[in-house]
Kinemage of the C-alpha trace (Angstrom):
@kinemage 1
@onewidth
@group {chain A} dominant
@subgroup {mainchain}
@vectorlist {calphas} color= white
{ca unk a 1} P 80.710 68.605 140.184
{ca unk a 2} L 82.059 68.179 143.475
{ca unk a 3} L 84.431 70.313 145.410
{ca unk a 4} L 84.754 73.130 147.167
{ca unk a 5} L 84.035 77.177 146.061
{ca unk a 6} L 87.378 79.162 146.037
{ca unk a 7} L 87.490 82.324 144.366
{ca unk a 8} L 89.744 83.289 141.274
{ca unk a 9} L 90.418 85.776 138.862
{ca unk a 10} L 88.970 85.947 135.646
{ca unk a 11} L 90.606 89.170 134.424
{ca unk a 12} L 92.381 92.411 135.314
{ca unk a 13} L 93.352 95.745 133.977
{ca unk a 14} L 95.393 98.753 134.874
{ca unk a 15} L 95.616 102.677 134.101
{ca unk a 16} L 99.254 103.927 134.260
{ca unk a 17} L 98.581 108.030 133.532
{ca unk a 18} L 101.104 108.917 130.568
{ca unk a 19} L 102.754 111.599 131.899
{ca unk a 20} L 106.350 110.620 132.966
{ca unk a 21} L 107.678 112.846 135.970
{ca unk a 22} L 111.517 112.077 136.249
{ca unk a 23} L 113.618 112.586 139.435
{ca unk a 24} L 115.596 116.094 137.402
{ca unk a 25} L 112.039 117.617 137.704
{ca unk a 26} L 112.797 118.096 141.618
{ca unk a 27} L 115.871 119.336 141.159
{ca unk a 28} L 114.150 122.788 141.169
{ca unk a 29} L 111.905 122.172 144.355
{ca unk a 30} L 112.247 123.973 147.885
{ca unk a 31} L 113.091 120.657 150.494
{ca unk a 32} L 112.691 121.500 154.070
{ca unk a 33} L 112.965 118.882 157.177
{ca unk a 34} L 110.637 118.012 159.791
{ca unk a 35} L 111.426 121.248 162.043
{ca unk a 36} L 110.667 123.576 159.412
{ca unk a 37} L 114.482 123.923 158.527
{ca unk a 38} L 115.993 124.020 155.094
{ca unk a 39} L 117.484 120.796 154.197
{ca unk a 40} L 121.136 121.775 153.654
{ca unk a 41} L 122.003 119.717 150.522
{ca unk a 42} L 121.571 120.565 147.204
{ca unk a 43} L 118.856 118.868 145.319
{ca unk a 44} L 121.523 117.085 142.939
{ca unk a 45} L 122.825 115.420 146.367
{ca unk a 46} L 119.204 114.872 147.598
{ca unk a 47} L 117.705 113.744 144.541
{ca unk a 48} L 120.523 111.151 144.479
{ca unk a 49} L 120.568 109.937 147.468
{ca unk a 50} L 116.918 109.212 147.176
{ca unk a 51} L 116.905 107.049 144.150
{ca unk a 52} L 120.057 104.718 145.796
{ca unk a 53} L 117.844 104.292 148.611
{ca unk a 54} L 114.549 103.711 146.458
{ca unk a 55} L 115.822 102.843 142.899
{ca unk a 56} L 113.029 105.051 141.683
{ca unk a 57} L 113.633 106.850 138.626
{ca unk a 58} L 110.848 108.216 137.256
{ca unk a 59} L 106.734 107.888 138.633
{ca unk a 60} L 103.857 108.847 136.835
{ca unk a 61} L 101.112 111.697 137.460
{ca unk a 62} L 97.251 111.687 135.768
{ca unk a 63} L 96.415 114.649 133.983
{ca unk a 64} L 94.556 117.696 135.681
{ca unk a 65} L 91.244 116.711 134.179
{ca unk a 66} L 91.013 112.975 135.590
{ca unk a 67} L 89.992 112.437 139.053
{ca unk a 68} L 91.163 108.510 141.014
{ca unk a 69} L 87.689 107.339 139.960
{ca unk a 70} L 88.177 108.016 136.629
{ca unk a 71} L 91.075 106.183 136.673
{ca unk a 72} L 89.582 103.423 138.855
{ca unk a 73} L 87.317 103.589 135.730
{ca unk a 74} L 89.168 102.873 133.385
{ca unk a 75} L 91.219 100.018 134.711
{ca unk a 76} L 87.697 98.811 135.492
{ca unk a 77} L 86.877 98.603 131.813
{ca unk a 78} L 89.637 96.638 131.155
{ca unk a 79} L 89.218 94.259 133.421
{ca unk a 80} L 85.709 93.527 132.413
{ca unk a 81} L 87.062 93.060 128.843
{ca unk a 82} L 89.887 90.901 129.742
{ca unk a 83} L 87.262 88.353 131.975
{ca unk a 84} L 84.399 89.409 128.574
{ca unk a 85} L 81.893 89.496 131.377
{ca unk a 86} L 78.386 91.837 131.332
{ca unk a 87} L 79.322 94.188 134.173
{ca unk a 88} L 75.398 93.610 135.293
{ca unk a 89} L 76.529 90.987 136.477
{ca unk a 90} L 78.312 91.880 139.067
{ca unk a 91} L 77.298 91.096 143.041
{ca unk a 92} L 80.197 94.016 144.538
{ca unk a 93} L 82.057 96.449 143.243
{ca unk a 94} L 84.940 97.498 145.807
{ca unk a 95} L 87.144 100.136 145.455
{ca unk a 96} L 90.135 100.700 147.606
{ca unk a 97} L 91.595 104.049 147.897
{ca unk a 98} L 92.700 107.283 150.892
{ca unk a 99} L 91.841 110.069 149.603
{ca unk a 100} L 88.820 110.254 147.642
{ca unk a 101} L 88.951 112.335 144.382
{ca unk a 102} L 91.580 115.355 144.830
{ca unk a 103} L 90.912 117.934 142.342
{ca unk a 104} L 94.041 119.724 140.530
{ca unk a 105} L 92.647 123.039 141.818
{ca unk a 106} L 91.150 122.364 145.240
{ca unk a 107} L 93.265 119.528 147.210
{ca unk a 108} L 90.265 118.373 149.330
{ca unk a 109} L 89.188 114.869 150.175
{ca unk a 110} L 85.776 114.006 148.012
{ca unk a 111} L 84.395 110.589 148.682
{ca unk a 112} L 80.453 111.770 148.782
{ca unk a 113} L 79.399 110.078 146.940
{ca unk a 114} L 81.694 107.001 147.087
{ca unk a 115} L 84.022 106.029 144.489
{ca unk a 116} L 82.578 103.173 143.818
{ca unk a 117} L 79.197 104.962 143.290
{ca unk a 118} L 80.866 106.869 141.099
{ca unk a 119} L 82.677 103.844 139.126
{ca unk a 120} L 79.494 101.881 138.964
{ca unk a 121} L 77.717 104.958 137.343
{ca unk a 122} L 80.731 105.488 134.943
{ca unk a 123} L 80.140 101.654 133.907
{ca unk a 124} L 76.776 102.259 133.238
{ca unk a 125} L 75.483 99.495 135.527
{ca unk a 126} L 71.535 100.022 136.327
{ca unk a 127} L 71.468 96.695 139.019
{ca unk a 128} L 70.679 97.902 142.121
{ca unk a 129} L 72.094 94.646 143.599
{ca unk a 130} L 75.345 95.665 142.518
{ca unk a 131} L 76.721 96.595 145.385
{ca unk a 132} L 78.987 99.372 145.700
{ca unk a 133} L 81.396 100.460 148.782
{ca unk a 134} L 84.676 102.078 149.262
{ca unk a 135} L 87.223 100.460 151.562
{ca unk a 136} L 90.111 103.036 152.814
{ca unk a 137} L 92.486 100.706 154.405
{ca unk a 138} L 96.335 102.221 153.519
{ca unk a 139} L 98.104 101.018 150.893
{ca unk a 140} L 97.568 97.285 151.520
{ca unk a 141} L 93.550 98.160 150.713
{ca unk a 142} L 93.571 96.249 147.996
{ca unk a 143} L 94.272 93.397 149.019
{ca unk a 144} L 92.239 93.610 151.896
{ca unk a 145} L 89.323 94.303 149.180
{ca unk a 146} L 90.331 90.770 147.861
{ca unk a 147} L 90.403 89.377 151.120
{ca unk a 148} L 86.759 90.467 151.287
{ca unk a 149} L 85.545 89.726 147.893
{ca unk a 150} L 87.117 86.034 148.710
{ca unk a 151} L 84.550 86.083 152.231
{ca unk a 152} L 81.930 86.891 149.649
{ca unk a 153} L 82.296 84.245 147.084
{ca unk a 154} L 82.887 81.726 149.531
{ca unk a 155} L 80.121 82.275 151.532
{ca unk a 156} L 77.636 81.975 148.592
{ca unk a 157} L 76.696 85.428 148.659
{ca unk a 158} L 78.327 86.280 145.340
{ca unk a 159} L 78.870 84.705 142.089
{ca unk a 160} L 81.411 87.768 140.433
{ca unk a 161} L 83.006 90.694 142.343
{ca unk a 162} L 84.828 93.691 140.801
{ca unk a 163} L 87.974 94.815 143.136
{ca unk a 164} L 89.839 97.907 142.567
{ca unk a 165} L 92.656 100.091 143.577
{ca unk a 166} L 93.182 103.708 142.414
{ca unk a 167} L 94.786 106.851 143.850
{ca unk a 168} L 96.844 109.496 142.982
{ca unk a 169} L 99.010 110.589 145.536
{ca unk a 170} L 100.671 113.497 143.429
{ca unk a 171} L 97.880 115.811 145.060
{ca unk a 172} L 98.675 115.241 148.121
{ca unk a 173} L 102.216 115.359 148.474
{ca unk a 174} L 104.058 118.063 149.982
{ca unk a 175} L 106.393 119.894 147.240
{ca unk a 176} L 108.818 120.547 150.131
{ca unk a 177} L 108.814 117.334 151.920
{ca unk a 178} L 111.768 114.655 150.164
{ca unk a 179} L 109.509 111.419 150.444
{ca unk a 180} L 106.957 113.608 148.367
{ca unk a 181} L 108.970 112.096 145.584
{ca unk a 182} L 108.105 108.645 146.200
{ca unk a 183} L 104.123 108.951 145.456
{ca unk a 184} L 102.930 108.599 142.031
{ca unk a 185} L 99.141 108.086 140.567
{ca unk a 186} L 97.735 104.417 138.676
{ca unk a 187} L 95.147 101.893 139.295
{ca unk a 188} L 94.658 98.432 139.113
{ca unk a 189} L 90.990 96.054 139.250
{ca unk a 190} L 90.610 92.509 138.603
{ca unk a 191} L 87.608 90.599 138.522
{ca unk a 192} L 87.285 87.573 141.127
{ca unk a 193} L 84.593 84.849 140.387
{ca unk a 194} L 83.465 82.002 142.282
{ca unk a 195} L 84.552 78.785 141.422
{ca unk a 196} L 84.018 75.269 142.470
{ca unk a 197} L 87.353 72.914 142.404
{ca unk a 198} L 88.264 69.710 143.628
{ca unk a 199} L 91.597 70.689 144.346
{ca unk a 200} L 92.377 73.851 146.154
{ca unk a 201} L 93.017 77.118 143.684
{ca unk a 202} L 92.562 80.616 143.866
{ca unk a 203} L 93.121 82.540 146.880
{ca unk a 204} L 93.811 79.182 148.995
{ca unk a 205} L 94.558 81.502 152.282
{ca unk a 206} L 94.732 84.781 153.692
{ca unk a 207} L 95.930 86.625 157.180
{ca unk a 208} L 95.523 90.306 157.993
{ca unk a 209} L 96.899 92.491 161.053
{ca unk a 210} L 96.175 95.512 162.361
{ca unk a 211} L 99.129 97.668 164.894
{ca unk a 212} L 97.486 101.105 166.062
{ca unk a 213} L 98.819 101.351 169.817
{ca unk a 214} L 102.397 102.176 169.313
{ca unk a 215} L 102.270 102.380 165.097
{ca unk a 216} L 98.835 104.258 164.054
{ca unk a 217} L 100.535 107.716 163.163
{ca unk a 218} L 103.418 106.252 161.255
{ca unk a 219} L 101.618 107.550 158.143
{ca unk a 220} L 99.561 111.039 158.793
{ca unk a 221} L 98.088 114.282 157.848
{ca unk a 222} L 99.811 117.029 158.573
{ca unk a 223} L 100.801 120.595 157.346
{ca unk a 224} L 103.593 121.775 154.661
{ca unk a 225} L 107.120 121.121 156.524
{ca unk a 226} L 107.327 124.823 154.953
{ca unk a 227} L 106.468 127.444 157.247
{ca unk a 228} L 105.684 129.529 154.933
{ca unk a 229} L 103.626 127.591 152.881
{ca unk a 230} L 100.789 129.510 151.418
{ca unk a 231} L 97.697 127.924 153.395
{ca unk a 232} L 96.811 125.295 156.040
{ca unk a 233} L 96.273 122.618 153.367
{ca unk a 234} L 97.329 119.346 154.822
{ca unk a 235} L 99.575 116.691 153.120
{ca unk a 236} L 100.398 113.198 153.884
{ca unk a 237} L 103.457 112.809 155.888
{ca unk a 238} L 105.881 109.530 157.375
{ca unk a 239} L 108.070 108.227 159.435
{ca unk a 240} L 110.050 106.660 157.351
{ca unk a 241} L 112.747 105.552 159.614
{ca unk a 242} L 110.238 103.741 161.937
{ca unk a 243} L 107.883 102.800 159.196
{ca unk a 244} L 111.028 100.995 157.610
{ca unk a 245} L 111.523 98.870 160.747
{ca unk a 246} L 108.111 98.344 161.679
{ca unk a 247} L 107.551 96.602 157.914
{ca unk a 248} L 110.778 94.425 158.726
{ca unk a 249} L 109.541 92.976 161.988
{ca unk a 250} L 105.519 92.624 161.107
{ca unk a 251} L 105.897 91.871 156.810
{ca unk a 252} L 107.925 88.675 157.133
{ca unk a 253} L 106.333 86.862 159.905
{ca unk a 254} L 103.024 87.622 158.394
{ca unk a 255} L 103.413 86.443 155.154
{ca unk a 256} L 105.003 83.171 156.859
{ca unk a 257} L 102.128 82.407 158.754
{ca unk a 258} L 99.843 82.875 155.327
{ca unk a 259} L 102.180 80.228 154.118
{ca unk a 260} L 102.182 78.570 156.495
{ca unk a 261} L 98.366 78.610 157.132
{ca unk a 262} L 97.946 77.172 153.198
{ca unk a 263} L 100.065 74.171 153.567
{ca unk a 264} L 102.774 75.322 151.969
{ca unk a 265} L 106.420 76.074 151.836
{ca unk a 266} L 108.529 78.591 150.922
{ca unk a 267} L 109.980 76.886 147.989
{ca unk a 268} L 106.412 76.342 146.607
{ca unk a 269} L 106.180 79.570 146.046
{ca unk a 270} L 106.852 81.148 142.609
{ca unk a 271} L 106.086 84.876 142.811
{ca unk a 272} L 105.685 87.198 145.504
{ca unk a 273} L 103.914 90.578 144.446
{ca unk a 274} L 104.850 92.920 147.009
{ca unk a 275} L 103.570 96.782 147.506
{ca unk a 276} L 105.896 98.600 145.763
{ca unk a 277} L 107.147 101.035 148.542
{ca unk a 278} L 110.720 101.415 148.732
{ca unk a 279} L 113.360 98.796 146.934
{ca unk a 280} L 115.330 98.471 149.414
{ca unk a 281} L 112.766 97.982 151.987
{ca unk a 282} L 110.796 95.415 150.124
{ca unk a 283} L 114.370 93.580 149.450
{ca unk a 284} L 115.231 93.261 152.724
{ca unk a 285} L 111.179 91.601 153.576
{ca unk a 286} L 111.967 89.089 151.341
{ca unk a 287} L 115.470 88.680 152.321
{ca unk a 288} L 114.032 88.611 156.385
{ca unk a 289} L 111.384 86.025 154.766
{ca unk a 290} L 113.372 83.576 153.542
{ca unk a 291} L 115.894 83.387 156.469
{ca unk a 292} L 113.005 82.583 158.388
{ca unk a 293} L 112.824 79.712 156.518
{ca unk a 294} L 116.654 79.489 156.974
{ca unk a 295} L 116.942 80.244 153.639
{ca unk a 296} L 120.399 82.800 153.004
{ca unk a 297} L 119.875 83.798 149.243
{ca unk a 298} L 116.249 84.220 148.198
{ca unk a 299} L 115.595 82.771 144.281
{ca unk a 300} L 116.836 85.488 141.341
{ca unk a 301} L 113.169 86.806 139.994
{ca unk a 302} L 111.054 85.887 142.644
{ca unk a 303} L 110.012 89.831 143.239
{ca unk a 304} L 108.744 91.142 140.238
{ca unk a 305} L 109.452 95.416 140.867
{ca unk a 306} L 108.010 98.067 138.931
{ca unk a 307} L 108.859 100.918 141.396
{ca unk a 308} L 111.990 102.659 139.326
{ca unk a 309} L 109.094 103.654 136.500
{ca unk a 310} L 105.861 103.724 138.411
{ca unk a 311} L 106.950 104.834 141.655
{ca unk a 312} L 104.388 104.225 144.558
{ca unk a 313} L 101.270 104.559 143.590
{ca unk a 314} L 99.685 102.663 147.476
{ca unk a 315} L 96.708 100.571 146.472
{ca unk a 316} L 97.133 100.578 142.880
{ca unk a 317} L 100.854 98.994 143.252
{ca unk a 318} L 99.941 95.520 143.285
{ca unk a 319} L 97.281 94.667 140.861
{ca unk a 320} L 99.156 97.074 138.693
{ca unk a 321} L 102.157 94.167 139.233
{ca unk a 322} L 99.625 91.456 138.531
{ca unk a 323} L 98.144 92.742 135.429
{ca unk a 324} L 101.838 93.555 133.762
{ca unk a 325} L 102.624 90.380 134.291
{ca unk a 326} L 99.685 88.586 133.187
{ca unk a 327} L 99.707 90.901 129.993
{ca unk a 328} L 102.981 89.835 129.053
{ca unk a 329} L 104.345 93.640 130.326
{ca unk a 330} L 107.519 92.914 132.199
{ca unk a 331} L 110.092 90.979 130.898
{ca unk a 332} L 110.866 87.337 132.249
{ca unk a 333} L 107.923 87.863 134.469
{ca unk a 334} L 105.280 85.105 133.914
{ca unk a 335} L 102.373 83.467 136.355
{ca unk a 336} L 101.864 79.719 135.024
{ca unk a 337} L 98.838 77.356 135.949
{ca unk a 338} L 99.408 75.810 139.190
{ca unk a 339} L 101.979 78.202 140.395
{ca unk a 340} L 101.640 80.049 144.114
{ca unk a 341} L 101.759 83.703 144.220
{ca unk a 342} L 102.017 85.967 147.366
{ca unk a 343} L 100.496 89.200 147.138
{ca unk a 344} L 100.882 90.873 150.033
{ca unk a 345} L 101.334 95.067 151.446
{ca unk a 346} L 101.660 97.056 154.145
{ca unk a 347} L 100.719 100.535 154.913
{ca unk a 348} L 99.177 103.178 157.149
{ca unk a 349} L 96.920 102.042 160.483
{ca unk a 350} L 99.553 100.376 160.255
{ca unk a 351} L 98.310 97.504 158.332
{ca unk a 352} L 99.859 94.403 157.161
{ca unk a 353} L 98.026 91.480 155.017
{ca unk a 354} L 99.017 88.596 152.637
{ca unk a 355} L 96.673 86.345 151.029
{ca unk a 356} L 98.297 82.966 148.868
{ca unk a 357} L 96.942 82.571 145.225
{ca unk a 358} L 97.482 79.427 142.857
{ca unk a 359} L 96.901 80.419 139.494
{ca unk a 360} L 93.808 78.535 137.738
């Protein structure tokens, strides 16, 4: 057959932990600001303001005795069910991620060995051509792990490549820090295979930036905003306010130019699976998306969300969103044959990247 080799997914699976933390269970936390100061509100008032700015209700945390790449593991197994593949088969296993494996009881950074070392052991996979890396890239690292997979496949290097994204971010919150309420814990994988088409499908185009002069420390490492906290553990910390503005000027113009690099227009595009950071940051985007395109009101549905249940869970957000949906999962949320999908996140570095899928 002749044609040329685009790569497309075959099957996907997520782990969303059980345990359901709602937004009352902070109602009983210690909040201080970034000088050290108590934050004088009470939690009622701060807990509410939060979810009007977020729209997040409830997130979800994995149990004390799971690690991220046991729950990279697990979405892994169901995403080699869903494509029914032999996971000997595979050519790469990459798993995107920022913190390694954070124990319950000692909130260090593991990632020796990787955890995708550690994945392809839990699998059970005895190739030693099945090559296994971790990619820490923010919360857009999944993507960028598709981004790569899709280099892979379409260079001939690899026939079948296992991409996943798994963190939780409950460990390394800080109790007294507000946005420590945003961060949740899930995973996401999907298998991406190589596949030779006449007419273009699969990931059709992709576009990645990178802003560390004036943006790198927008998302950090720092101490308890409590001065009193107990050690010198460090937690990861924001800038929310300039975080929010840098993903407004870079998010839109990037995902244009992805568009725009594909061929395609803004009205060809069915779906956009965003990182699910903030609501009201990813609405406004979209809404900063389509007026590029001088487009006022952006199309009802076009933004699938599952942040008010699952919080932000960074890498895992996305192919979370993409296996819901393609598991029949959210309602009046579907992905049809021939339709174009953006998936596309931002996140710490700061990094921003989009690539354009048409469904198979």
């Amino acid at each position: 057959m002749k044609g040329s080799i685009y790569s497309i997914i075959t099957g996907s699976g997520s782990y969303i932990p059980p345990k359901i933390v709602e937004n009352k269970k902070f109602h009983d936390h210690v909040f201080y600001n970034t000088a050290g100061e108590l934050i004088p509100k009470t939690n009622e008032e701060i807990v509410r303001k939060f979810q009007e700015i977020t729209e997040i209700e409830e997130r979800r945390y994995a149990d004390d005795q799971y690690l991220a790449s046991d729950l990279a593991y697990f979405a892994a197994q169901k995403a080699v069910h869903d494509a029914q593949i032999d996971p000997e088969t595979l050519d790469y296993i990459i798993v995107a991620h920022n913190f390694g494996d954070v124990r319950a009881d000692n909130l260090k950074c593991d990632t020796v060995p990787s955890l995708a070392s550690r994945v392809k052991l839990k699998l059970g996979i005895e190739n030693p051509f099945t090559v296994a890396y971790d990619l820490p890239f923010g919360c857009p690292g999944w993507v960028q792990g598709v981004i790569q997979a899709d280099y892979y496949l379409k260079s001939g290097d690899a026939k079948r490549i296992l991409v996943i994204g798994a963190e939780i971010l409950s460990r390394i919150a800080d109790p007294h820090d507000i946005d420590s309420m945003i961060y949740s814990d899930g995973a996401g994988a999907v298998i991406l295979e190589a596949a030779t088409s006449e007419e273009p499908v699969g990931v059709i185009s992709h576009l990645t930036r990178t802003d560390a002069v004036d943006y790198a420390f927008l998302l950090r490492m720092e101490k308890s905003y409590n001065p009193n906290y107990h050690d010198n553990t460090i937690f990861v910390k924001m800038n929310g306010r300039k975080l929010y503005e840098y993903a407004l000027n870079t998010v839109p113009g990037t995902v244009k130019a992805c568009i725009d690099k594909a061929g395609l227009d803004i009205s060809d595009i069915k779906k956009v699976l965003i990182h699910q950071a903030n609501a009201k940051m990813d609405d406004a985007i979209l809404s900063r998306l389509f007026r590029l395109y001088g487009i006022k009101d952006m199309p009802e549905g076009i933004m699938p969300m599952t942040i008010s249940k699952f919080g932000n869970n960074s890498v895992a957000t996305v192919p979370i969103l993409y296996d819901l949906i393609m598991k029949g999962g959210m309602e009046n949320q579907q992905l049809n044959e021939g339709d174009f999908v953006v998936f596309t996140s931002v996140g710490a570095g700061m990094n921003v990247n989009a690539f354009i899928y048409r469904m198979p």
